[in-house]
C-alpha positions, 0 to 999 in steps of 0.5 A, a space after each residue: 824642359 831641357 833639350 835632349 842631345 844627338 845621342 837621344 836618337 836610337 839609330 835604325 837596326 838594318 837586319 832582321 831574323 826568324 827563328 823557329 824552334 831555337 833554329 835560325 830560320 832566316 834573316 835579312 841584312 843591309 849595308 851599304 854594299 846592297 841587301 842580302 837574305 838567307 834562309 837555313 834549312 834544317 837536315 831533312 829539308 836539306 836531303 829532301 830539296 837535294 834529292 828531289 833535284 838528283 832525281 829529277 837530273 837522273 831522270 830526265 835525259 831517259 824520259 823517253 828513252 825506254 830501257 831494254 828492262 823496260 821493252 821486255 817488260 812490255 813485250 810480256 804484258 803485250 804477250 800475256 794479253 795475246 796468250 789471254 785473247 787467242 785462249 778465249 777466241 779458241 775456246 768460242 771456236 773450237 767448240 763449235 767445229 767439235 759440234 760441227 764434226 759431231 753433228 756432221 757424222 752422226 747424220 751423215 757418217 763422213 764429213 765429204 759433204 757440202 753441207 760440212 764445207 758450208 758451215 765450217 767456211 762460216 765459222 772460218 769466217 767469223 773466227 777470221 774476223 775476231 782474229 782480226 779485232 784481237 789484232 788491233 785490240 792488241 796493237 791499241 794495248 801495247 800503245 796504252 802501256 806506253 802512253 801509261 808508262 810515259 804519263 807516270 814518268 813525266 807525272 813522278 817529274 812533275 810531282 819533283 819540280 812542284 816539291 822543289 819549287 813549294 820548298 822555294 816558296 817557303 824560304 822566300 816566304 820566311 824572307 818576305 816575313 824577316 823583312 816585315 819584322 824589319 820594317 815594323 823595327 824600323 818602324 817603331 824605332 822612327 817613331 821613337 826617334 819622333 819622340 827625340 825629335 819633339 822633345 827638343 820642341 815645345 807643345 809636344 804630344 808626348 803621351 801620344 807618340 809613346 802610344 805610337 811606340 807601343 803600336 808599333 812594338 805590339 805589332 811586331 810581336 803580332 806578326 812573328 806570333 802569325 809567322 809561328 803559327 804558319 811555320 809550324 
């Protein structure tokens, strides 16, 4: 058997791509210098990864800063519900001092009575107390739309941050998986070199190591058809 010579070994490839639909995804490259990656984002990606960070600078210095947009439009809810509760407590009370009048007059032609004074003074009193409660109920509004004004804003940045770092997530993903398909190259190129190697020996297994070879090639078309499949 002749002895094969220094060019039989097949040098190792120091970079690897992806790509997914004709587009250059992503890649690893090593040199001397270091290792570097990229990934390459397609325009929609692009516009929606920088609009997430624009909108996400934009809006949080003003997190808690309420506009004078904002203020008025608070100031009319909280208005609305005053004019809605003081409607409803008129309408309970109003009745009852017309009844009150009515009934006073009618039995007694006048309303200089004792009898009068005593109940409008407990109607008083009860209206009194419900204009109390709306008081605090209308305090206790004004704090829930603020508290909900400051939930959606600090939720909308929260959904931004969380979209940026999902779209980081899937470039170092597509990196980690570049870099596997380097290593099963490298991988299978070492096995071949395995080959070189022996053939200068003698009681090689030459069928075996070109099983080797082949494992190693059929898995790197296994993984980049899984990284297919999870790209799409």
């Amino acid at each position: 058997m002749s002895k094969t010579g220094k060019s039989d070994y097949i040098y190792y490839n120091p970079s690897s791509s992806l790509t997914l639909n004709g587009q250059n995804k992503a890649g690893i490259n090593i040199s001397q210098s270091g290792t570097s990656g990229y990934y390459n984002m397609d325009d929609d990606e692009k516009k929606s990864y920088e609009y997430a960070g624009e909108q996400f600078a934009l809006n949080l210095p003003e997190l808690n800063v309420f506009s004078a947009d904002t203020q008025r439009d608070l100031d009319n809810q909280v208005q609305s519900y005053i004019n809605k509760g003081t409607e409803d407590i008129n309408d309970i009370y109003t009745p009852m001092l017309q009844d009150l009048q009515n009934d006073i007059a009618s039995r007694f032609g006048n309303l200089d009575n004792s009898v009068f004074m005593d109940n409008l003074s407990k109607i008083e009193d009860k209206r009194a107390g419900a204009v109390s409660d709306f008081a605090q109920d209308v305090s206790a509004y004004r704090q829930d739309l603020i508290n909900n004004e400051l939930a959606n804003r600090y939720q909308y940045l929260d959904y931004l941050n969380n979209y940026r770092q999902q779209m980081l997530s899937n470039a170092l993903s597509a990196l980690g998986a570049s870099q596997n398909l380097s290593n099963l190259s490298n991988s299978y190129y070492s096995t071949l070199n395995g080959i070189a190697s022996a053939n200068r020996g003698s009681g090689f297994n030459f069928g075996g190591a070109v099983n080797s070879a082949l494992n190693a090639a059929s898995s790197i078309a296994d993984l980049y058809g899984n990284i297919r499949g999870l790209m799409k």
